[in-house]
ZARO-481493 format. One record per residue (C-alpha): residue number from 1; x, y, z negated. Coordinates in nm, 3 decimals, always signed. Each point is the difference from the previous one (the first is absolute). Layout:
N
+-----+---------+---------+---------+
:  nr :      c1 :      c2 :      c3 :
+-----+---------+---------+---------+
: NUM :       X :       Y :       Z :
...
+-----+---------+---------+---------+
// end
This chain:
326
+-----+---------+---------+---------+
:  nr :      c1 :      c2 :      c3 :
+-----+---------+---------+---------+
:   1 :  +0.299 :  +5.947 :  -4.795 :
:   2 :  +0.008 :  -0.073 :  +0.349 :
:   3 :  +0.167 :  +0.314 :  +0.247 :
:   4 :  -0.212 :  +0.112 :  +0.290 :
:   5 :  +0.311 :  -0.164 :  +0.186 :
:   6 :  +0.015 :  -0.293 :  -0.182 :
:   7 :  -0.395 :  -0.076 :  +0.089 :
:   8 :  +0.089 :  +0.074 :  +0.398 :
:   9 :  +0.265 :  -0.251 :  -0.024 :
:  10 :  -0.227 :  -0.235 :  -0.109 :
:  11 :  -0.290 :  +0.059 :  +0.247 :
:  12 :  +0.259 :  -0.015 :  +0.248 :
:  13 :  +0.129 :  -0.353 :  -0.112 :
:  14 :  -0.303 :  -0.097 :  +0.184 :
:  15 :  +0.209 :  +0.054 :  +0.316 :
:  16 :  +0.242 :  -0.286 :  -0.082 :
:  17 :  -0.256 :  -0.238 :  -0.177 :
:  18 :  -0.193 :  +0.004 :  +0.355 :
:  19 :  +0.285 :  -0.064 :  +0.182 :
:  20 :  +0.077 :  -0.322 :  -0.170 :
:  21 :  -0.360 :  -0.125 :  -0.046 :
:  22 :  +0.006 :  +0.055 :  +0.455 :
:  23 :  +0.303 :  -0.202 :  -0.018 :
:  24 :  -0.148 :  -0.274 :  -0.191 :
:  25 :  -0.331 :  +0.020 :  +0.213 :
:  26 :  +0.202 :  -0.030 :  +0.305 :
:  27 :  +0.217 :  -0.280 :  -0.135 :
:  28 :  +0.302 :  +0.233 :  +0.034 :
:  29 :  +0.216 :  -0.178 :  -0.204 :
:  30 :  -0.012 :  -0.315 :  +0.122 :
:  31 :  +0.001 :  +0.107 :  +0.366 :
:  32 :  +0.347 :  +0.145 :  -0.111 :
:  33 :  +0.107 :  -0.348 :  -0.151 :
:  34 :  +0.369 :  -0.057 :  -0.057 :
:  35 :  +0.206 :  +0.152 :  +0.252 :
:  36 :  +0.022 :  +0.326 :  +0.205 :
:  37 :  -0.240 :  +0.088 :  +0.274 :
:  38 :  -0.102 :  +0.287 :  +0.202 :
:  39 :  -0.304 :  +0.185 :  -0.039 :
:  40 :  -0.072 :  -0.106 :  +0.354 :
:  41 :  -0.007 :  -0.359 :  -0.126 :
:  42 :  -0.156 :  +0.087 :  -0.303 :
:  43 :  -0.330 :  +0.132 :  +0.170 :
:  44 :  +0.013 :  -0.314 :  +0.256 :
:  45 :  -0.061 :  -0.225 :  -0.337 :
:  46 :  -0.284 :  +0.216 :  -0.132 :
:  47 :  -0.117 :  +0.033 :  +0.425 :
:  48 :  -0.044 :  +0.385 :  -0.130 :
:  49 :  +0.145 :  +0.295 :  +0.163 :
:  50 :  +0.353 :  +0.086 :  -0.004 :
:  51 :  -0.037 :  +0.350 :  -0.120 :
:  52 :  -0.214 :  -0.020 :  -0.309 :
:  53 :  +0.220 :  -0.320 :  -0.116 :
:  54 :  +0.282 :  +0.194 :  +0.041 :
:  55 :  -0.109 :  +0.280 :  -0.186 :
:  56 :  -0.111 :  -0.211 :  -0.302 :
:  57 :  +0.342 :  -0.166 :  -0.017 :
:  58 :  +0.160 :  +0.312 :  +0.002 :
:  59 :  -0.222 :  +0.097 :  -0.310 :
:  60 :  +0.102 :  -0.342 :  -0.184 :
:  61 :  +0.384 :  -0.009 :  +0.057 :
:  62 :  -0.013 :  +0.467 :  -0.136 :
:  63 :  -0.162 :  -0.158 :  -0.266 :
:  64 :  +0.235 :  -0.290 :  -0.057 :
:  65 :  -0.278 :  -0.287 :  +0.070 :
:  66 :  +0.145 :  -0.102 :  +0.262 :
:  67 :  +0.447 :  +0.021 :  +0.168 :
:  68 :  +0.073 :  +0.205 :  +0.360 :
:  69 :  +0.333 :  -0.060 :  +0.141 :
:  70 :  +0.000 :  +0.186 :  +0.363 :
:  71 :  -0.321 :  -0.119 :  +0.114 :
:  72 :  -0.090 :  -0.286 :  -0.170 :
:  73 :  -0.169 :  -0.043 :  -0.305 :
:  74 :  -0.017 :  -0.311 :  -0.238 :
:  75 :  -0.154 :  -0.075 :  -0.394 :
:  76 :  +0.145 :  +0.104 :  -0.291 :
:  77 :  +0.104 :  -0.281 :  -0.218 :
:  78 :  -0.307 :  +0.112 :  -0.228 :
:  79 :  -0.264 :  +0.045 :  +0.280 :
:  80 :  +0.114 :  -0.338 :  +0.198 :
:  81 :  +0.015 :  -0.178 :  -0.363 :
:  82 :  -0.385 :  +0.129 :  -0.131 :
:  83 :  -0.152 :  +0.069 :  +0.327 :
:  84 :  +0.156 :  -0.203 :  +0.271 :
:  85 :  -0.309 :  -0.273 :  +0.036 :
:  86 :  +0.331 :  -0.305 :  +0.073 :
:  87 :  +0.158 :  +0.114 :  -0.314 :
:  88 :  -0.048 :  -0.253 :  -0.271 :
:  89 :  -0.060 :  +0.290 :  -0.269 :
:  90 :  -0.276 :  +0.159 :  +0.226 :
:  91 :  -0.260 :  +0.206 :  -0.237 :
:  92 :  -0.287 :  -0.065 :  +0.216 :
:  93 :  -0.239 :  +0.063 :  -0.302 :
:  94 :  +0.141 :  +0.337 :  -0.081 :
:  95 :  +0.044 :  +0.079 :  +0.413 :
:  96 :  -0.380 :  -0.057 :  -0.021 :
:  97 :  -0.089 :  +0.171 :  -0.308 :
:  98 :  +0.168 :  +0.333 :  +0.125 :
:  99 :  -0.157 :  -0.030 :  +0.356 :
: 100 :  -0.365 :  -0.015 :  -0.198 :
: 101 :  +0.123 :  +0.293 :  -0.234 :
: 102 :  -0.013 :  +0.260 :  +0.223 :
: 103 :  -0.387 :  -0.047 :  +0.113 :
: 104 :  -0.116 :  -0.066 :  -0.330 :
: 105 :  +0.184 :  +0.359 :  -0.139 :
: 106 :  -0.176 :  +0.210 :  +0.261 :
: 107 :  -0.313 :  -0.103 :  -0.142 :
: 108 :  +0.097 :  +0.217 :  -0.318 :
: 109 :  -0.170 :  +0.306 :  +0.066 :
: 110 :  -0.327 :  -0.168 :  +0.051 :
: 111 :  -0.001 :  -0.230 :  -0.311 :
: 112 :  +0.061 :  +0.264 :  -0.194 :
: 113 :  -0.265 :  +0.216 :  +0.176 :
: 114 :  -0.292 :  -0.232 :  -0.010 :
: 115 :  +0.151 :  -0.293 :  -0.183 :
: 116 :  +0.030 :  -0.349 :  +0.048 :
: 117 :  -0.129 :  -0.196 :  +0.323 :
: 118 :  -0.101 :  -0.312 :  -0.173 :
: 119 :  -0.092 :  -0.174 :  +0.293 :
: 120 :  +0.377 :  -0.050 :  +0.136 :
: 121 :  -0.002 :  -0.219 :  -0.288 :
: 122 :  -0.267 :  -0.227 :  +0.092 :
: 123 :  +0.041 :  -0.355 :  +0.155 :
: 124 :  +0.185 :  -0.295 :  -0.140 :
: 125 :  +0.422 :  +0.013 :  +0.007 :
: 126 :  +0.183 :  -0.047 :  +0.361 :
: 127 :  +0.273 :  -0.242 :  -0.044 :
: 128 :  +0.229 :  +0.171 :  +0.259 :
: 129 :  +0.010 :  +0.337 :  -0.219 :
: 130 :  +0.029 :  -0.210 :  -0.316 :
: 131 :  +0.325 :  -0.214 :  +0.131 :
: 132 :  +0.185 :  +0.301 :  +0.118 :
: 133 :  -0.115 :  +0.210 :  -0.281 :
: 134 :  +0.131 :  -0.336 :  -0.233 :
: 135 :  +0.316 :  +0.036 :  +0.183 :
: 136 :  +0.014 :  +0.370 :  -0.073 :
: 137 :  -0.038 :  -0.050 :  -0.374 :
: 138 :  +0.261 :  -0.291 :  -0.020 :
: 139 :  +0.253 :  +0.273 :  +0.189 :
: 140 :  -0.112 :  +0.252 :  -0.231 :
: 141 :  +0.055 :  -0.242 :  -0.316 :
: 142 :  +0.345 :  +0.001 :  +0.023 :
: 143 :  +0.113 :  +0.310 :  -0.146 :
: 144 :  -0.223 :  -0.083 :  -0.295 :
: 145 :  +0.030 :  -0.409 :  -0.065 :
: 146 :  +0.303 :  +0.009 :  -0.225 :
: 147 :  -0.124 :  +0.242 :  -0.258 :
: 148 :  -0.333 :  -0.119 :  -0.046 :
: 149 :  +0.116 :  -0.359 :  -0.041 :
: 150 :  +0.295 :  +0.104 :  -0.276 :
: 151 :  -0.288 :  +0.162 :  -0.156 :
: 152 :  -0.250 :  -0.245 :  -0.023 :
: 153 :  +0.210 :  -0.310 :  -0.058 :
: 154 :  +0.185 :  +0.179 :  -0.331 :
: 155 :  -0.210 :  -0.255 :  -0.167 :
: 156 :  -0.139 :  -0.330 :  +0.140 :
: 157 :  -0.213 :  +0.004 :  +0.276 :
: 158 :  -0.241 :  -0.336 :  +0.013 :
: 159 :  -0.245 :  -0.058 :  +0.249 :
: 160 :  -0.045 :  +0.344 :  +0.174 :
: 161 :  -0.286 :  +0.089 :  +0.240 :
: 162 :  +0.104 :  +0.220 :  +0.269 :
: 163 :  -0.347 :  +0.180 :  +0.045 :
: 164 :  -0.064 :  +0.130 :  +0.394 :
: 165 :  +0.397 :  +0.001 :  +0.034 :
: 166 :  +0.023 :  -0.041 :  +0.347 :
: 167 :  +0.329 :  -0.106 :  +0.104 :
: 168 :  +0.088 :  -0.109 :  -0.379 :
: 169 :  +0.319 :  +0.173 :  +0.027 :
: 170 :  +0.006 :  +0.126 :  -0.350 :
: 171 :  -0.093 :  -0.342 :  -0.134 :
: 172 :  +0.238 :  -0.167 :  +0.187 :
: 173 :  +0.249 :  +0.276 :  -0.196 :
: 174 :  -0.122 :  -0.119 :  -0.298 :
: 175 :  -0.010 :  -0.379 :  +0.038 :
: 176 :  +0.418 :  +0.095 :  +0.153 :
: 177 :  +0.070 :  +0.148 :  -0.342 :
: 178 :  -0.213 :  -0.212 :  -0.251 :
: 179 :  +0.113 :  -0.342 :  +0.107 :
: 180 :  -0.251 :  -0.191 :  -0.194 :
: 181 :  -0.333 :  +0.218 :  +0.147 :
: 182 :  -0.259 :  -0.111 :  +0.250 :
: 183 :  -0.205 :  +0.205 :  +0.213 :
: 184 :  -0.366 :  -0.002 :  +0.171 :
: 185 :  -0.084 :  +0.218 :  +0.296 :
: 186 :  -0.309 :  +0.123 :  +0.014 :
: 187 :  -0.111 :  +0.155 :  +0.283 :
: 188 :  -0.133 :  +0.010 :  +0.365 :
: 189 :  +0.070 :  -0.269 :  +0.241 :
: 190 :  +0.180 :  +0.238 :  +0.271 :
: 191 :  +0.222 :  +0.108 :  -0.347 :
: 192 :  +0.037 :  -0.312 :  -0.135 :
: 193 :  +0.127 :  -0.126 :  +0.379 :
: 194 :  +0.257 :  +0.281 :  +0.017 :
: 195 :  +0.127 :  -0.087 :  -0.373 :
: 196 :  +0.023 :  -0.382 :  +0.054 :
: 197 :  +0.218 :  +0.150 :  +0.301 :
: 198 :  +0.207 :  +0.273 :  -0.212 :
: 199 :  +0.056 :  -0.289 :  -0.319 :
: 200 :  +0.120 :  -0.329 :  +0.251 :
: 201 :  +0.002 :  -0.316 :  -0.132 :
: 202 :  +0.334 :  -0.022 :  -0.197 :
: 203 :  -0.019 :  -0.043 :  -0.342 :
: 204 :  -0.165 :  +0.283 :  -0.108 :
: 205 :  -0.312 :  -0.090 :  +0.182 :
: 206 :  -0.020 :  -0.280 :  -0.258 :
: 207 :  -0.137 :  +0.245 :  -0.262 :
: 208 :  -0.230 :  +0.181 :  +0.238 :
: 209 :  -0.369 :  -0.096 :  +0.034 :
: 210 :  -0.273 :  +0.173 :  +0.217 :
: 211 :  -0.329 :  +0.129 :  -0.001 :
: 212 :  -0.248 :  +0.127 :  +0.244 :
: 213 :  -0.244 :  +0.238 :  -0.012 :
: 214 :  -0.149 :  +0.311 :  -0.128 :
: 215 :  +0.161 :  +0.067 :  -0.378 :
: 216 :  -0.363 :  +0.153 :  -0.016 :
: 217 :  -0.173 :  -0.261 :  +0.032 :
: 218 :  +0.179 :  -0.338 :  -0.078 :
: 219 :  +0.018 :  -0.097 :  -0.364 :
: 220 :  +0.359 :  -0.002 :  -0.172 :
: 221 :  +0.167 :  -0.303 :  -0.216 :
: 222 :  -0.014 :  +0.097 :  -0.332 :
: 223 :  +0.340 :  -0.110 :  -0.076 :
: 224 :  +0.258 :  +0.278 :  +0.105 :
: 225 :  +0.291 :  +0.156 :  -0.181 :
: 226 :  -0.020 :  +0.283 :  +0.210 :
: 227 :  -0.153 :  +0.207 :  +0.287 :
: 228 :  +0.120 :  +0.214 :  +0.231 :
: 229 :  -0.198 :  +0.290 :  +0.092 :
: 230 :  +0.223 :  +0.140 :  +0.258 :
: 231 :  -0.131 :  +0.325 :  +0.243 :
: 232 :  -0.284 :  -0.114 :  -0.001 :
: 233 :  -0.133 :  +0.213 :  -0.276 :
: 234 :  -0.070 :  +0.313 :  +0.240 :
: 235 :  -0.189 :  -0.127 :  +0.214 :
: 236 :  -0.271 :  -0.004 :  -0.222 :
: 237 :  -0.237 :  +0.205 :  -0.236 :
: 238 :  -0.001 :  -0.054 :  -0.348 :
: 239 :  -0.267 :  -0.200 :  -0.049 :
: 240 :  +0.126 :  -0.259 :  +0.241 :
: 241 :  +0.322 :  -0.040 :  -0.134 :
: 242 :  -0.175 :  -0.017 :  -0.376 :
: 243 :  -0.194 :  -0.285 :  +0.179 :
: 244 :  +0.362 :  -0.141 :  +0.133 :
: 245 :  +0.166 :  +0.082 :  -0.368 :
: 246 :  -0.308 :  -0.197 :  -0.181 :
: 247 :  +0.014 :  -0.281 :  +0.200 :
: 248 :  +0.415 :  -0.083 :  -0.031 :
: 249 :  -0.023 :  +0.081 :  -0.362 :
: 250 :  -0.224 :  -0.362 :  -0.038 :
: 251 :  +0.206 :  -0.163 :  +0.248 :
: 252 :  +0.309 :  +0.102 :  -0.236 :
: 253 :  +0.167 :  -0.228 :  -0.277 :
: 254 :  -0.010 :  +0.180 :  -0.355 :
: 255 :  +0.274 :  +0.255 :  +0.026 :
: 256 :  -0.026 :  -0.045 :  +0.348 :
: 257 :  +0.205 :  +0.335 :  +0.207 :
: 258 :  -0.194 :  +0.198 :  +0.274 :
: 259 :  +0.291 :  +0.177 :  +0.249 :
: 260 :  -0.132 :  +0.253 :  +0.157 :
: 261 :  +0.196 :  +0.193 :  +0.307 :
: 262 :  -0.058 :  +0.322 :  +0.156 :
: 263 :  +0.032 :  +0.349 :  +0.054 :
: 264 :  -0.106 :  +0.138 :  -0.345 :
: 265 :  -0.036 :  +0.386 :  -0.026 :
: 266 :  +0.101 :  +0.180 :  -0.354 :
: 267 :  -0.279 :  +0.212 :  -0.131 :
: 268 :  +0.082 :  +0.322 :  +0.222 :
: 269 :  -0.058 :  -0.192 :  +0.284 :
: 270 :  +0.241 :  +0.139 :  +0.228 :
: 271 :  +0.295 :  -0.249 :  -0.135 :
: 272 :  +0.141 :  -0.211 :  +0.044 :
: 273 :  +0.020 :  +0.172 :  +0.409 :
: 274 :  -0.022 :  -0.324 :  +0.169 :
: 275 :  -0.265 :  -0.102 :  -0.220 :
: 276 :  -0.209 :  +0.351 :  +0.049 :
: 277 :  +0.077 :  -0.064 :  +0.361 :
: 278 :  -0.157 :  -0.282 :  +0.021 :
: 279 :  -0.360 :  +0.137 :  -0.123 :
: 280 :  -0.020 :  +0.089 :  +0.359 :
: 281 :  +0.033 :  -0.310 :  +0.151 :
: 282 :  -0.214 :  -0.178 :  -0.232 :
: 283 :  -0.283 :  +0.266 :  +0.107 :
: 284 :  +0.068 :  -0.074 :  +0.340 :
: 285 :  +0.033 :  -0.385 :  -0.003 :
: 286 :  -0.247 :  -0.090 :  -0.246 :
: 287 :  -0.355 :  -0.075 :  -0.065 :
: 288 :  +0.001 :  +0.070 :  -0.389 :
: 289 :  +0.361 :  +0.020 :  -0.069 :
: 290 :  +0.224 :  +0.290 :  -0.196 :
: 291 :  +0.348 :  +0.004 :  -0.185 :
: 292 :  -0.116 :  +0.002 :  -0.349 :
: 293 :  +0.275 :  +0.132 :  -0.357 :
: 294 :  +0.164 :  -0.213 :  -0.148 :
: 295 :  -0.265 :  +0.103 :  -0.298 :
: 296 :  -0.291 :  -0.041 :  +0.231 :
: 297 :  +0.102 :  -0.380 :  +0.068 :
: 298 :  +0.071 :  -0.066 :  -0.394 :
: 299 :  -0.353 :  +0.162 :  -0.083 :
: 300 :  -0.159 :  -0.283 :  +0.270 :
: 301 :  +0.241 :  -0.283 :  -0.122 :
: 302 :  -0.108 :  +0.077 :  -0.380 :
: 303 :  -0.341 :  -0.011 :  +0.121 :
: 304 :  +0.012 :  -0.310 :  +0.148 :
: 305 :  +0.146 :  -0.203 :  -0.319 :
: 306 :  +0.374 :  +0.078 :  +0.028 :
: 307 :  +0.267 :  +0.128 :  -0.180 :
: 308 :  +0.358 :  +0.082 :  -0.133 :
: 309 :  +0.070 :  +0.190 :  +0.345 :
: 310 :  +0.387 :  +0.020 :  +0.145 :
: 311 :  +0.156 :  +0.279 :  +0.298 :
: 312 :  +0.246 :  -0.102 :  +0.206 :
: 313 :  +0.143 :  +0.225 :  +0.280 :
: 314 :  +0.055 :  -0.219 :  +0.279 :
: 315 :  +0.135 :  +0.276 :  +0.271 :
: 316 :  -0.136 :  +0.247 :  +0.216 :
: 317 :  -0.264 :  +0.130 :  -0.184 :
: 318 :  -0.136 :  -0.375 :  -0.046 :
: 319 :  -0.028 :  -0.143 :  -0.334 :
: 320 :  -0.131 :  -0.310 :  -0.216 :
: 321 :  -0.250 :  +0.012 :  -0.253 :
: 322 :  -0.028 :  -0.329 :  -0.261 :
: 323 :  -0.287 :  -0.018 :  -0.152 :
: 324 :  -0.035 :  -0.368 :  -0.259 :
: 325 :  -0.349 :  -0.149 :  -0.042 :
: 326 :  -0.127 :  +0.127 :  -0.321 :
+-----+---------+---------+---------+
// end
């Protein structure tokens, strides 16, 4: 149970999580770069007013996002490494992501007032959004790559069908760890663009092939091992991922694995916490989309002619569901 001063704590966090999101609006970090400057030199970069730049620096190095020695202030190796636009690690994905966050949260109180306002949704996909957002999910990958591949190449993986996978990060894991496994992409162009990008053209391109267009609405080979089904399944209702689920299970060899990826709730549906968390933002950011239990997504697979269904934890609160064509 939560204290009463546990729950002001938290309320206040929004304090510090507004700081940093003005800092990455104003470009903070990479007006600070790599060495020492003044605060007078600082606001000549951003052409903003000493006083307020001053004051927001002061905020970033109490709160250790940022070093003060006299006057001067500089990056932290962490802020100049992730959010320092010349650093070569730069998260511009998840910079962008975080920056979009905080608009999209204070809508909260109405969605869940008067529900959702479908017609944000309308109108076709804007390739800007989807390339940083592509970015965003490639940065995000990383904690989560490893895992999932170990998991899904314990046995053979074949020809595997990375279904709306965006950067292809996880099937690039895979292909790393099962030597013998090719990959194809499926996906928008603006995804497909920032994955051709994220994979090169070393070797491991050599097993990767691409495909463009709406999983929706383009037919599928009918000769895969396996399909990755990786968060994508909350964006949707059930029926449409039933449609999704029907249509991979013909385009599936006999035996053939479907990998699915996500947040999956366990039947209280307040754990695992990141995974109740994230009910919210699927609300929020979604037309049609939930987090469904891990029983919920079994009942649909069944439905939809699979079987012989597998949990893997995969890390903070996300998790892998195999499900082999009946």
């Amino acid at each position: 149970m939560l204290k009463f001063d546990q729950m002001i704590k938290m309320i206040d966090g929004l304090e510090e999580a507004n700081i940093l999101i003005a800092a990455f609006e104003l470009r903070m970090f990479t007006h600070l770069g790599k060495k020492f400057s003044s605060a007078s030199e600082i606001a000549k970069r951003m052409k903003a007013p000493k006083e307020g730049v001053e004051a927001l620096l002061n905020s970033l190095a109490a709160m250790g996002a940022a070093k003060k020695q006299k006057n001067q202030f500089a990056n932290t190796s962490e802020t100049y490494k992730h959010f320092c636009e010349t650093s070569p690690h730069y998260k511009k994905g998840t910079v962008f992501l975080k920056k979009e966050n905080r608009g999209e949260w204070e809508n909260l109180i109405d969605i869940v007032k008067n529900g959702r306002n479908l017609e944000e949704f309308e109108g076709g996909d804007d390739p800007k959004f989807r390339d940083l957002f592509t970015h965003a999910m490639h940065e995000r990958s990383m904690a989560y790559a490893k895992p999932l591949a170990e998991a899904v190449a314990r046995t053979p993986v074949g020809h595997i069908a990375d279904l709306g996978g965006g950067p292809g990060s996880y099937s690039a894991a895979i292909l790393k760890k099962d030597k013998k496994a090719r990959a194809t992409l499926i996906d928008r162009s603006a995804a497909i663009k920032v994955a051709k990008e994220i994979i090169g053209s070393g070797a491991l391109s050599k097993r990767f092939s691409f495909i463009e267009g709406d999983f929706f609405e383009i037919s599928l080979e009918d000769n895969y091992d396996a399909v990755l089904y990786s968060n994508i399944l909350h964006i949707y209702n059930e029926k449409e991922n039933m449609d999704i689920f029907k249509k991979i299970v013909k385009a599936l060899n006999p035996r053939g694995r479907l990998l699915i990826v996500d947040f999956f709730l366990n039947d209280d549906e307040i754990s695992p916490y990141d995974a109740a968390m994230f009910s919210l933002t699927m609300l929020m950011y979604t037309k049609t989309g939930r987090t469904y239990t891990f029983k919920e997504t079994e009942a649909i697979l069944k439905k939809s002619g699979f079987g012989k269904f597998k949990r893997f934890k995969i890390g903070k609160g996300t998790s892998l569901i195999e499900a082999v064509k009946a």
